[in-house]
C-alpha positions in Angstrom: 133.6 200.3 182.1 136.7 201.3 184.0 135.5 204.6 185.8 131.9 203.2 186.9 132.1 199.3 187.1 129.3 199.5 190.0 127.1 200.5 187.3 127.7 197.9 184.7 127.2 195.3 187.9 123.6 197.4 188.7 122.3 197.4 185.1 124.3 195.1 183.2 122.5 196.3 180.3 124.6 199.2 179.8 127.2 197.2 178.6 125.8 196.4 175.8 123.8 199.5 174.6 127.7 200.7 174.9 129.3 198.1 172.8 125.9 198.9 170.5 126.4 202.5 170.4 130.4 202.4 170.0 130.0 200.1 167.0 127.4 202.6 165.1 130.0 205.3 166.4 133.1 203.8 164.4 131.3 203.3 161.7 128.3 204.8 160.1 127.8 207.6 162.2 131.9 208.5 161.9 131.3 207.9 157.9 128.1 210.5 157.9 130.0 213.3 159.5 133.4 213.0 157.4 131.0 212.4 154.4 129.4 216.6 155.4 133.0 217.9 156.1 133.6 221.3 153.9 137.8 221.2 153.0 139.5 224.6 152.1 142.9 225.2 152.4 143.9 224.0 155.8 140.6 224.4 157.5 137.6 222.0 157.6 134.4 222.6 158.4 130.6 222.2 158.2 127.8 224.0 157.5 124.3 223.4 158.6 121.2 224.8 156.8 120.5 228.7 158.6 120.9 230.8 155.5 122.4 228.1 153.3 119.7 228.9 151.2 119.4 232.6 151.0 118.7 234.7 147.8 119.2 238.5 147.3 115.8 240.3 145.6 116.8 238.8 142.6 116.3 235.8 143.5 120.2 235.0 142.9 121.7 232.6 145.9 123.8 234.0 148.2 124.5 231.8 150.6 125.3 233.1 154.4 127.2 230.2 156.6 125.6 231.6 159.7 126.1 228.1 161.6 129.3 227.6 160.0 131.3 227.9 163.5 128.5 225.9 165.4 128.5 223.2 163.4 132.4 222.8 162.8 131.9 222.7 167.2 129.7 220.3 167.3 131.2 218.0 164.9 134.4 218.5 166.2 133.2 217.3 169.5 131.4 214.3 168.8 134.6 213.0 166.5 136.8 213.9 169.6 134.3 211.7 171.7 134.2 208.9 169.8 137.6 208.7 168.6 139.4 209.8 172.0 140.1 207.9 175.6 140.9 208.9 179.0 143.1 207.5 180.9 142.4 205.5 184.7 141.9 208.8 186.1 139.4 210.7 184.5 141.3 213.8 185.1 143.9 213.3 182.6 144.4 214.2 178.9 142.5 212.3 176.3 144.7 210.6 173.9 143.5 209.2 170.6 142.6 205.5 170.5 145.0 203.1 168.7 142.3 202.2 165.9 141.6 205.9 165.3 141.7 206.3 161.2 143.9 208.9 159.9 141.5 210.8 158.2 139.7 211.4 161.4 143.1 213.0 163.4 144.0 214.7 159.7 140.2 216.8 159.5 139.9 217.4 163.2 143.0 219.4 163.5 142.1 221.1 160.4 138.4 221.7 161.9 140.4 222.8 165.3 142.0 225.2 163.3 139.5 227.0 162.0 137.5 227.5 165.1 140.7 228.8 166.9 141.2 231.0 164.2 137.6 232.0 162.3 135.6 231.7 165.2 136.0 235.8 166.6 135.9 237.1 162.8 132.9 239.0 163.4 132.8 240.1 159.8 132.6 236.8 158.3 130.7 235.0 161.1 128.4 237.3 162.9 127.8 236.4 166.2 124.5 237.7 166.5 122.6 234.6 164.7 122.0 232.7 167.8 118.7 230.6 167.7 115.7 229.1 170.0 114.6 225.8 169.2 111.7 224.4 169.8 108.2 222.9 168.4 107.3 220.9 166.3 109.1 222.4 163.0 107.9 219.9 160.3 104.7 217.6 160.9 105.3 214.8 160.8 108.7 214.2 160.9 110.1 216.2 163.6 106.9 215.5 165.8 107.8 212.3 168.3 104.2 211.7 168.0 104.6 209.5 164.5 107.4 207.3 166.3 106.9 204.1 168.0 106.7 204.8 172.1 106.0 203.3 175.3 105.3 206.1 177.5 102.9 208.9 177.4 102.1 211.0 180.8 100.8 214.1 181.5 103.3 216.8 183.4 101.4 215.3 186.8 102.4 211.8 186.1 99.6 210.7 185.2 98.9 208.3 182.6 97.8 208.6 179.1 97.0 206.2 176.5 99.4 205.5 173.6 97.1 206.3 171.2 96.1 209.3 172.4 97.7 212.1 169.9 95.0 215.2 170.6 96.9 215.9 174.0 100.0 218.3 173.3 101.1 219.0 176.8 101.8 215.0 177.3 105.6 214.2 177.4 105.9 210.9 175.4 109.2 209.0 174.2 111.0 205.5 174.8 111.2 204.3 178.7 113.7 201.2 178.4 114.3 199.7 175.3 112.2 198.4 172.6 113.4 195.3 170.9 113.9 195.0 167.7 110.9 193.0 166.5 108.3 194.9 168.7 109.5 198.4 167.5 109.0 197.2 163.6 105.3 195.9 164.4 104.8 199.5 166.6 106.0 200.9 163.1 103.6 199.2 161.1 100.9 200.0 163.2 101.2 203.6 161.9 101.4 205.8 165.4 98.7 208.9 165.4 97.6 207.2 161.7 101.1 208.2 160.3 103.6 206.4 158.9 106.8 206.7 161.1 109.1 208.6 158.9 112.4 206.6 158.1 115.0 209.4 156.0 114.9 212.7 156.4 116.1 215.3 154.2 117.0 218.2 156.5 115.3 221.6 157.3 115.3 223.3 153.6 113.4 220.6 151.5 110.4 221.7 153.4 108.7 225.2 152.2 106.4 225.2 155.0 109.2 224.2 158.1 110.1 226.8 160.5 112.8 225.0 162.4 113.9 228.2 164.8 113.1 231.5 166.0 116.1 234.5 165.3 
C-alpha cells in the first residue's frame, strides 16, 4: 500500500485479496507452521517427509531428516514475511510488526540458529539430497485437473474446453478470482468426474506417490 499506491488505484482489488491474505497469514496459516515446528535445545526446526520414513533391511525406522535444513528455510522465511515490515524505503531493515506474538520472535531466532549453525554439517545433513519436482505425484490430489478452474489453453493460446481432461499438455488454473458461491457449485460439479479433494495428508500416506526424482 505504501511502496505501490498506483497499483492499488489500477486494480483496486488488490487491496483486498491483501487484507484477505494478511488475515489467513496471522492466523491459521501462522498457527499451522508453529503447530510442525521440531524444538531441541536451542534450535527449532522442521522436517518435511524425504526419508522421514525410512527403514533399514529389517524393516526397523530409521529416520534420515534429509529436508531438515530446507524446510527450517522455508519456514523461517515465510514467518519472517508475514510477521516483518519495511520501512518507507524499501531498502531498509525489516523490523518486527507491533502485534507480532512472542512465540513467533522466540522460534524464529531459534530456527535462525540452527540454519547458521547446522546448515554446513555435511555429516548430519548431506547436501547431496537435492530434488526435481514435477508431475503429477498423487492422482488425484496433486493433479489441478480435480479443482474448480476457469482457464484451460493449449501452449499456443488456444482454447480448450473446461471439461476437457484427456489433453495433458493444456496449462489450466484460476484467471481472476472465483467467488465464493461459484467455486462451491464448480466443486460440486465434480471436475474430470472427481471429487475436488479438500485435506490432504502429505506425501507418505500414499504407497503408490512418487513426489520427486533424487
Amino acid at each position: 500500500e505504501k511502496l505501490y499506491p498506483q497499483l492499488l488505484d489500477e486494480y483496486p482489488f488488490l487491496f483486498e485479496l491483501y487484507q484477505r491474505m494478511e488475515a489467513a497469514a496471522t492466523s491459521v496459516v501462522t498457527q499451522s507452521i508453529l503447530s510442525d515446528v521440531q524444538h531441541q535445545d536451542d534450535y527449532y526446526f522442521w522436517d518435511g517427509f524425504i526419508g522421514l520414513d525410512d527403514a533399514n533391511q529389517d524393516n526397523e525406522p530409521t529416520p534420515h531428516y534429509y529436508d531438515r535444513v530446507f524446510q527450517t528455510g522455508m519456514f523461517s522465511n515465510a514467518l519472517l514475511y508475514i510477521w516483518s515490515e519495511a520501512g518507507e524505503d524499501p531498502r531498509d531493515a525489516l523490523r518486527w510488526r507491533d502485534d507480532t506474538p512472542s512465540t513467533v520472535k522466540q522460534v524464529l531466532r531459534g530456527s535462525v540458529d540452527f540454519l547458521r549453525n547446522e546448515s554446513f554439517d555435511e555429516v548430519k545433513y548431506r547436501p547431496d539430497n537435492a530434488f526435481f519436482s514435477g508431475s503429477v505425484k498423487v492422482w488425484p490430489q496433486t493433479s489441478n485437473l480435480v479443482y474448480p478452474q476457469n482457464y484451460k489453453v493449449l501452449f499456443n493460446g488456444t482454447s480448450l474446453p473446461l471439461s476437457d481432461c484427456k489433453e495433458w499438455s493444456a496449462m489450466s488454473g484460476v484467471k481472476g478470482v472465483i467467488d465464493d458461491e461459484t467455486y462451491s457449485r464448480m466443486m460440486e460439479d465434480k471436475p474430470c468426474n472427481q471429487s475436488t479433494p479438500t485435506e490432504f495428508g502429505g506425501y507418505n500416506q500414499y504407497s503408490h506417490a512418487w513426489p520427486f526424482w533424487n
